[in-house]
N, C-alpha and C positions, 0 to 999 in steps of 0.2 A: 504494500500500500504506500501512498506517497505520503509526504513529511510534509508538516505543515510549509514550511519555508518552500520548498518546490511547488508547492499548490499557489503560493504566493506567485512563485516568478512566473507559474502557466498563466495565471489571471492576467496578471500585466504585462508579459509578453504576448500574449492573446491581443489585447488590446490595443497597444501601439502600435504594432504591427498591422491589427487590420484598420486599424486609423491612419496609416501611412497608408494602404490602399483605398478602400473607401473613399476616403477625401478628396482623391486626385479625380477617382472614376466616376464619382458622386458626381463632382463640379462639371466635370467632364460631358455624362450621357445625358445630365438635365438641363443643361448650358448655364447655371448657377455660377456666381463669383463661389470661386477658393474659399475666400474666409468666410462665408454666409454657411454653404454646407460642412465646412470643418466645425462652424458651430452647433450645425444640427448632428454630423457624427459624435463629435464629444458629448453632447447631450443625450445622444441616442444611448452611445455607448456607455457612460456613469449611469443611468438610468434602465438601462439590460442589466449591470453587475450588481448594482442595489436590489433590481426585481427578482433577479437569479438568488439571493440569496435567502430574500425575506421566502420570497412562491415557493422553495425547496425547502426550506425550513416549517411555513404553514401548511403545506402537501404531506411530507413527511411529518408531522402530529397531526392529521385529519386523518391517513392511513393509520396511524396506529390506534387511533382513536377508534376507528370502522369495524377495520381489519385486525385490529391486537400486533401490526407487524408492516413494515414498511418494504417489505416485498415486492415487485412490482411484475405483472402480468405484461405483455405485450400487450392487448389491448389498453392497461393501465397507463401504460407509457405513452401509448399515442394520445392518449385525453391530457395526459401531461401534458406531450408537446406542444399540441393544439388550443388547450386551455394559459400556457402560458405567453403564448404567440397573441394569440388572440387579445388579452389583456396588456401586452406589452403594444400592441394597435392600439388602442383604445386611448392608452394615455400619450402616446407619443403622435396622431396624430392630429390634434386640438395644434401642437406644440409645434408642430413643422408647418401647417397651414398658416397659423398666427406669423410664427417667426418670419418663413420666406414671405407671407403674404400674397400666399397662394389659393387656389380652390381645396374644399377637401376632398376631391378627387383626385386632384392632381397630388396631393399631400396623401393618399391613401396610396398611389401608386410608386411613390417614391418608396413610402414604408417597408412595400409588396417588395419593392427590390431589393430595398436594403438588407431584410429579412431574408429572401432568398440568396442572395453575396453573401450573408454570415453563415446561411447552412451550409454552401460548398466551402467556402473559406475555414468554418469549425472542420468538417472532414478531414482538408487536406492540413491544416495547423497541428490538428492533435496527432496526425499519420506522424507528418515531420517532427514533431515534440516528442513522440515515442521513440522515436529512433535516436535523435539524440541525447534524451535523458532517459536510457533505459534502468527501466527497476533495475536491482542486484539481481531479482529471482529470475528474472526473465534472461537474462547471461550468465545466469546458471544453470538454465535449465536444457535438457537434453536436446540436439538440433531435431528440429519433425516436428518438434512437442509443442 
């Protein structure tokens, strides 16, 4: 399992990193100035790692509450995923229409991407974060396995 301190540096390398992409592609595909959408990225972003931690922590005591165990089913997981997305909409876009001073369509479709760039972006981050920060057990463990 990983160490507090390494959980640490995945968070915040997570982040900068995809703030260093985001921002530029952001600015980039919606034709936004630079510093307008690196505000709405940073905000997006502090406000996904604030929600990620409060949603997982009240999810996790509602399961145990439910269920006696914070186990999670496949189906459980995708109402996760879906219930946490869906809510992480909801407040961020009020916050992108207001800010750019945009439609909330056009601020709901911003959202739609951003959220879809951090699902492939999370895949390939954590691929490459494993590989370079591998567990001990995992390099010790037998090749095939």
């Amino acid at each position: 399992m990983r160490s507090t301190a390494d959980r640490i540096r995945h968070a915040i390398s997570f982040e900068i990193i995809g703030l260093a992409l985001a921002t530029p592609i952001g600015a980039w595909l919606f034709n936004i100035p630079f510093a307008d959408i690196g505000v709405v990225t940073v905000i997006g972003a502090t406000t996904a790692t604030i929600w990620n931690y409060l949603y997982n922590l009240g999810f996790d005591h509602l399961m145990q509450r439910l269920r006696s165990s914070t186990r999670k089913t496949l189906l459980i997981r995708v109402i996760h995923a879906i219930l946490f997305e869906v809510c992480l909409l909801a407040f961020l876009l009020p916050v992108i229409a207001l800010y750019l001073q945009i439609s909330v369509v056009e601020a709901f479709l911003m959202d739609v991407s951003f959220a879809a760039f951090y699902a492939f972006y999370a895949l390939a981050f954590n691929w490459a974060y494993d590989r370079v920060f591998p567990l001990r057990e995992w390099r010790e463990a037998p090749a095939g396995g």
